[in-house]
C-alpha beads as a LAMMPS data file, in Angstrom:
LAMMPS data file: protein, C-alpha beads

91 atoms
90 bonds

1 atom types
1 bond types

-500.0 500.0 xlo xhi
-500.0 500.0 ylo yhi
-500.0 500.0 zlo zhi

Masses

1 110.0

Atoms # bond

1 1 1 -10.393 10.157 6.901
2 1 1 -13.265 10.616 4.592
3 1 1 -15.139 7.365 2.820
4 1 1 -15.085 7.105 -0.478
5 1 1 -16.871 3.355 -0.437
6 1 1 -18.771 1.165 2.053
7 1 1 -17.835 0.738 5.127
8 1 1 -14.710 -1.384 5.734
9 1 1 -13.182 -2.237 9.287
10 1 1 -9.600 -2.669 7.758
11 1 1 -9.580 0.755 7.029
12 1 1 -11.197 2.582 10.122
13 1 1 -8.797 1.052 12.135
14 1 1 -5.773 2.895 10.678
15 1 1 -5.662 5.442 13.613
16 1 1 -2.001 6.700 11.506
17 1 1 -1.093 6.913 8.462
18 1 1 2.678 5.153 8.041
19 1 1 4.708 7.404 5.727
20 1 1 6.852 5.296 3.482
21 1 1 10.480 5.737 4.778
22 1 1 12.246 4.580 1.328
23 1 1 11.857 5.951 -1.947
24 1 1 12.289 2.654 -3.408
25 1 1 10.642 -0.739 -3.351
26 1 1 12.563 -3.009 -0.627
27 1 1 11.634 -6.153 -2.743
28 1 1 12.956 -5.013 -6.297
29 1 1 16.699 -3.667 -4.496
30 1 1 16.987 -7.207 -3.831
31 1 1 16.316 -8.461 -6.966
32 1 1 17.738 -5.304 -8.907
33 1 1 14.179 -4.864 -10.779
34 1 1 12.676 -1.482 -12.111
35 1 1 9.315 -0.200 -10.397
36 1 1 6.451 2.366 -11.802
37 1 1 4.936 3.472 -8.619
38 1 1 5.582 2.596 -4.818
39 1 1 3.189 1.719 -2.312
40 1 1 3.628 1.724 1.470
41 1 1 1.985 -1.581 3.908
42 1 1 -0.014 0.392 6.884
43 1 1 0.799 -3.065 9.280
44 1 1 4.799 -3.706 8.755
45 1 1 5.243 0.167 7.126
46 1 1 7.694 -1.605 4.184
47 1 1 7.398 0.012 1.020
48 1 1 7.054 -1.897 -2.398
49 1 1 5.902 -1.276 -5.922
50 1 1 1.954 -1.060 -6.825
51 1 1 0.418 -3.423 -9.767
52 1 1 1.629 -1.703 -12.901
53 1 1 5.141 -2.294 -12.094
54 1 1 6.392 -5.863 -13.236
55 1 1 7.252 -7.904 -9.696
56 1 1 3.471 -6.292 -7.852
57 1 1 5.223 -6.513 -4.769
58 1 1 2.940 -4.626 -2.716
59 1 1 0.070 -6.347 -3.582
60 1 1 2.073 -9.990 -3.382
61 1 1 2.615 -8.694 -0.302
62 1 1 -0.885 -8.240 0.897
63 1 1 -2.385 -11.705 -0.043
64 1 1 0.856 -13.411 1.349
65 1 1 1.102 -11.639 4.904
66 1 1 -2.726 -11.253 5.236
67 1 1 -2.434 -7.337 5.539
68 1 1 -5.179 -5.838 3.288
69 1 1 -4.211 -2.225 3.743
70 1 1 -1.810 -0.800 1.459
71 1 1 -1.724 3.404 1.239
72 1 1 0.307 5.283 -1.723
73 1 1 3.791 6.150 -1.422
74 1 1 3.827 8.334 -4.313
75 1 1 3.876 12.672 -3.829
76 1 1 0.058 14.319 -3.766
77 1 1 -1.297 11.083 -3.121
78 1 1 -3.342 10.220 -0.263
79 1 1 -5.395 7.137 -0.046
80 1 1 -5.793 3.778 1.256
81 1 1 -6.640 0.967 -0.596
82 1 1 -8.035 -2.597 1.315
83 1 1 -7.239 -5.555 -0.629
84 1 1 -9.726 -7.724 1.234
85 1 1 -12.697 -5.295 1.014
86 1 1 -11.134 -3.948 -2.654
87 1 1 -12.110 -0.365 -0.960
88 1 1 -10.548 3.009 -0.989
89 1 1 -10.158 5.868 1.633
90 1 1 -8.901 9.221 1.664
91 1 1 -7.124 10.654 4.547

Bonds

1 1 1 2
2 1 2 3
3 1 3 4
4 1 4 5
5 1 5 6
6 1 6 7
7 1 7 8
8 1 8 9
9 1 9 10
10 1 10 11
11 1 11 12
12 1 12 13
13 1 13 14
14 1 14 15
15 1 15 16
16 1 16 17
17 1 17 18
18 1 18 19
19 1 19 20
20 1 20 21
21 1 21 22
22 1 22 23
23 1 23 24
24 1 24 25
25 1 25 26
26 1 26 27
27 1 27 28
28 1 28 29
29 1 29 30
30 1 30 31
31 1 31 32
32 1 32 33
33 1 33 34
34 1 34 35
35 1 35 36
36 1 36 37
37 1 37 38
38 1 38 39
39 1 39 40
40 1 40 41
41 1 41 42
42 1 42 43
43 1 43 44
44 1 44 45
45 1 45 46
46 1 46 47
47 1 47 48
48 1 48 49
49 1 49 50
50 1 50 51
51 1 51 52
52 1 52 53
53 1 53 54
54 1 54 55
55 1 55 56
56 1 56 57
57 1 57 58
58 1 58 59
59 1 59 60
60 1 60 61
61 1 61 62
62 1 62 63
63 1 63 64
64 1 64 65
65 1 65 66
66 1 66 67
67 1 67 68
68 1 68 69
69 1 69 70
70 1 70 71
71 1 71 72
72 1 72 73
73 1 73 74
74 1 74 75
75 1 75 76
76 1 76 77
77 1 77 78
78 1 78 79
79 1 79 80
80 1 80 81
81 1 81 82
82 1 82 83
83 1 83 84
84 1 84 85
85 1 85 86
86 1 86 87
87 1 87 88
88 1 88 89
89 1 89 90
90 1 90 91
């Protein structure tokens, strides 16, 4: 995993990279709402839809649950973003 930012404990201790395991956001089935892009938790692995969709499950879902580490879901796309430290890693 290369840095792109400072140094952030969140995400050096992602030893493995969850792969998201719907291709669909588990929060807007339920509610039969549209997404733009998905985004997969590294903690509980569920996958939900990233801030330019209308519900911003996944990152609802960070400051609720207290997991700061959300990673794309999306093809060709392979980062991390913390949403405590507001940094971003490659892997």
């Amino acid at each position: 995993m290369s840095k792109i930012a400072r140094k952030c404990g969140h995400l050096e201790a992602i030893t493995e990279v969850k792969i998201a395991k719907a291709h669909e956001c588990e929060e807007c089935i339920k509610t039969g709402d549209n997404w733009v892009h998905l985004r997969t938790c590294q903690i509980c692995g569920i996958t939900l839809c990233c801030d330019s969709s209308p519900n911003q499950h996944a990152s609802k879902h960070a400051a609720s649950t207290n997991h700061p580490v959300i990673s794309s879901a999306e093809r060709n796309e392979r980062w991390l973003w913390c949403y405590i430290d507001e940094e971003i890693a490659t892997y």
